[in-house]
N, C-alpha and C positions, 0 to 999 in steps of 0.2 A: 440206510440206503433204500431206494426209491426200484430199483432196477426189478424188484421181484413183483411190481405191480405193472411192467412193462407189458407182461403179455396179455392179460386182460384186456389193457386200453385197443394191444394189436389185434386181437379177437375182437373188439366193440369196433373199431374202425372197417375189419375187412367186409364184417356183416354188413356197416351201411354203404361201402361203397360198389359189395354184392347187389344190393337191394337198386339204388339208383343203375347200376351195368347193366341188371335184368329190367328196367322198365317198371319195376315195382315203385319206387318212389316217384310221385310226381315233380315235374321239373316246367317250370314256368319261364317264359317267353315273354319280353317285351318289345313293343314298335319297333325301335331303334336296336342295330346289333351291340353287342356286348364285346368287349377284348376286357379280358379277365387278366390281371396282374397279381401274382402270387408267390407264396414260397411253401418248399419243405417247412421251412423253420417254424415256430411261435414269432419268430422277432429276431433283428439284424441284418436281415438280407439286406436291406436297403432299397425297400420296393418303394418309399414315397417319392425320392427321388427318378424313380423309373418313371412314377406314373405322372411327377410333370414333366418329365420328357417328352414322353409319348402324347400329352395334352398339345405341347408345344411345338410340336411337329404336325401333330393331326391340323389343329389352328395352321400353322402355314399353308398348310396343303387346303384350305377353304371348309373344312371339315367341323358341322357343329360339334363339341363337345362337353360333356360334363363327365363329373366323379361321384361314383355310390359306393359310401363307405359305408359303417356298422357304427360310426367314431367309439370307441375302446373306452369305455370310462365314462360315457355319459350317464347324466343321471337321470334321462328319461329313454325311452325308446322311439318316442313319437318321431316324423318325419318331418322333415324340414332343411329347408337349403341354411346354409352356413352362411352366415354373416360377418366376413374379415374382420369387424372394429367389435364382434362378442369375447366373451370367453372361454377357454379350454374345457373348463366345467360343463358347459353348456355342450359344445360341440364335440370335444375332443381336441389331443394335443395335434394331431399330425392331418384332419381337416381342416383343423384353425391355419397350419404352417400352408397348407398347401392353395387356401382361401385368400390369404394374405400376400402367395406369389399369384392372384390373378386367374385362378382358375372357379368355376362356378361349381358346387359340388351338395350334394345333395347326403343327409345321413338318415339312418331310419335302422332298428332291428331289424326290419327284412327290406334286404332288396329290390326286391322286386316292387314294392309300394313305393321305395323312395326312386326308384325309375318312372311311374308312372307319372307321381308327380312334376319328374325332370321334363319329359315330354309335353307334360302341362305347360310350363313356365320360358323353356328354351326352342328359342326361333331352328329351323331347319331349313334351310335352302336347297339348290342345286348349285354345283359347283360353277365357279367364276366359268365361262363363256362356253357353259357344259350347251348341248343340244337339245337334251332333253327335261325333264321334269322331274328324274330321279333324285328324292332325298339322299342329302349327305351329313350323315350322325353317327356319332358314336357315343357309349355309356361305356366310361371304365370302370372297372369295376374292381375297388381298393381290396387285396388281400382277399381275392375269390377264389384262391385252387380249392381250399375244402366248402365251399357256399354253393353245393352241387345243387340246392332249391331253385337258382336263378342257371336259366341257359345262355349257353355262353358262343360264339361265333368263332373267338379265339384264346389259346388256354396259354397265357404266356408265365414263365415257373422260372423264378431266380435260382440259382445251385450256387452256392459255395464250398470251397472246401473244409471250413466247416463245420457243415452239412452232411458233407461224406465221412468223419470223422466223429459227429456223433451220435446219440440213442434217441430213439423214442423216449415221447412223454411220457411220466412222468419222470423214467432216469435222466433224460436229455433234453435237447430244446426243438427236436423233429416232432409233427403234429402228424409225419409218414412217413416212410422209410423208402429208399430210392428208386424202389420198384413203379412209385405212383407214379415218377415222369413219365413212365409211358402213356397216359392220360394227356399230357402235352403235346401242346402242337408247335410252341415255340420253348426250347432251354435256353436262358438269357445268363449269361456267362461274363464276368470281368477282364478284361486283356490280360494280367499279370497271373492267372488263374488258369486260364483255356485249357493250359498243354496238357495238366495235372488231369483236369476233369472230363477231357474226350471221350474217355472209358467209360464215363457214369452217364454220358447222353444214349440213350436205347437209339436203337436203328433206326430211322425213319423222321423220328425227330429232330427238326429246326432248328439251329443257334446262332443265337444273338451276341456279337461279343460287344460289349461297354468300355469306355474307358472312366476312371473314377478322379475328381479333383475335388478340395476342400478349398473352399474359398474363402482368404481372410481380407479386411481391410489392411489395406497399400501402410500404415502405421497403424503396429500395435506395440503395447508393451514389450518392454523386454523378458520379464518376467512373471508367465500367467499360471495361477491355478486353473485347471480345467474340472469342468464336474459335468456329468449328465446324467442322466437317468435313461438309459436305452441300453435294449438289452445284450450286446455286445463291445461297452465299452473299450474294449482294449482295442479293436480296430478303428475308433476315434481318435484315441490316445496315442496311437499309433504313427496318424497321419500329419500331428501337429509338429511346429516346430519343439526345440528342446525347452521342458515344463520345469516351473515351481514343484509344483505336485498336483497331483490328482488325486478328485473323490469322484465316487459313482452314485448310485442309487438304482433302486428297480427300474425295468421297463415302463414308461407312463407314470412315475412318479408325481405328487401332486404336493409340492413343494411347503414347507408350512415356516412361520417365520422362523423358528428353532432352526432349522434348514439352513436358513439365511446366514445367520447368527453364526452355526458354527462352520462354514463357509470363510465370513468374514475371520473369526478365530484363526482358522487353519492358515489362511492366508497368510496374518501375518506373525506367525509361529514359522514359515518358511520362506517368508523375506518378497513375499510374492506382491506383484505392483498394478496388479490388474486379472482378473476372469475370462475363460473362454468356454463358453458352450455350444450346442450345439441349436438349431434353428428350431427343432421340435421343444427342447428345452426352453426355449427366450419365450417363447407363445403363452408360457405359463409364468411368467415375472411381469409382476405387476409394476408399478410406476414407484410404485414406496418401496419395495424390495428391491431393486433396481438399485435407488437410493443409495440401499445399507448398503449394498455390497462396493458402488461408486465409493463409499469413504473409504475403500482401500486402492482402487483404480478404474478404470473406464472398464465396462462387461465385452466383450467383441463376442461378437455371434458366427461363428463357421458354419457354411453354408455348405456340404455335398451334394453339388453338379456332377453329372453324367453327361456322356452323347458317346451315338455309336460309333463304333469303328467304321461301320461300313451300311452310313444310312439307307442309302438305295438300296440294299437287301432286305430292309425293315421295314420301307416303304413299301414297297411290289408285294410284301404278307400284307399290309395295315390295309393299302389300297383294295385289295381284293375282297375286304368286308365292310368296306365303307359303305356299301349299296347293298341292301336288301331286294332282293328280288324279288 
């Protein structure tokens, strides 16, 4: 068991985020404001979906945008914007996914470098038939509640339930414990969730509520194995219609042909006539592997879309920091 190293990790966390409260760590600032997209968790909130939301709504509203990730898995550190037709190796699973729906996104070990660059590379305007000259940009910033090095204009924090139900790292999959929403300026909440988690939003704090749909192609199989590697599959599993079976793998999994192979196996050990994964998953299947797994039936990729209940509440917070003063 893992739980008797909990309080360490919680003694190493309170110190540094003592150290940034008191002004002691430095915290850097770039051109353009920041809206920070994050979670309690290590993994499963479902923030990539939030942050093309929020891309795709800012783009409506005439709003330059981009994404500054860390990409989770790369194999270098260096900065560099994402190239939709690269690889996951290169970039990352969930900057490749999120490059691929059309957003321009920038990864680097630190932040704040792969911002500077964004500002290099991405046009800024004033807003369609604004009056004045004021810049309209934003940098989101993938998975920044705990990236307190880069500052932030708005601290928006996914909560699930859970989240409220389980431990700190290393007994659980919390990287904080639910005391840090107060650090929040927006709690971003699922509709089907809300009622439960009222209690765990601190006073003063903002909430966003989401609705969540998984999107398949109009004809699929009748009978799919599903697999992913992310790190709460069961709420995948969950959303699909009724499965062959299901396999998982770690968060970020980095797939190898054996992978493939016994996929294909499983399949048809359970009568199953086609695959379903998920969009962070497909970004890492290559055209050959693809293949194998086509000689049991067509791969469908499930897409989780968001949008808010109640945009115009999310707007009138977004808009207000669209403009640097």
């Amino acid at each position: 068991m893992l739980l008797p190293l909990v309080p360490p990790y919680w003694l190493g966390l309170r110190v540094k985020n003592a150290l940034y409260d008191l002004g002691l760590r430095r915290v850097r600032r770039l051109g353009w404001p920041v809206v920070s997209v994050g979670s309690l968790s290590a993994g499963g909130a479902g923030k990539t979906p939030v942050v093309l939301m929020l891309a795709e709504l800012l783009a409506r509203q005439g709003v330059a945008v981009d994404v500054l990730s860390r990409g989770y898995g790369r194999g270098s550190g260096v900065v560099e914007e994402v190239d939709a037709a690269g690889d996951a190796g290169r970039f990352g699973d969930e900057p490749l996914e999120m490059a691929r729906r059309g957003v321009r996104i920038f990864v680097g070990a630190e932040r704040f470098e792969a911002g500077r660059v964004a500002e290099g590379k991405v046009k800024a305007g004033p807003p369609p038939a604004a009056k004045d000259d004021k810049q309209r940009a934003v940098h989101l910033l993938d998975d920044g509640f705990q990236h307190r090095r880069l500052g932030r204009d708005l601290d928006v924090v996914l909560l699930t339930l859970e989240d409220r139900r389980d431990f700190l790292v290393p007994g659980g999959n919390l990287r904080e414990p639910l005391a840090s929403l107060r650090r929040a300026d927006v709690v971003l909440v699922r509709e089907d969730e809300a009622a439960e988690l009222v209690g765990a939003i601190p006073v003063g704090v903002a909430t966003w509520v989401i609705r969540r749909e998984l999107a398949l192609p109009v004809e699929t199989p009748g009978k799919l194995l599903a697999f992913c590697g992310i790190a709460r599959p069961e709420g995948f599993f969950a959303m699909l219609p009724e499965l062959a079976g299901t396999r998982f793998f770690p968060d970020h999994h980095a797939y190898s042909a054996e992978d493939f192979a016994l996929l294909v196996s499983a399949a048809r050990h359970v009568g199953a006539d086609g695959f379903v994964t998920t969009a962070k998953d497909a970004v890492k299947i290559s055209a050959a592997a693809r293949a194998v797994l086509e000689e049991v039936g067509p791969l469908v990729v499930a897409e989780l879309r968001v949008s808010f209940v109640d945009e115009g509440v999310a707007w009138k917070t977004l808009a207000a920091v669209c403009v640097r003063k």
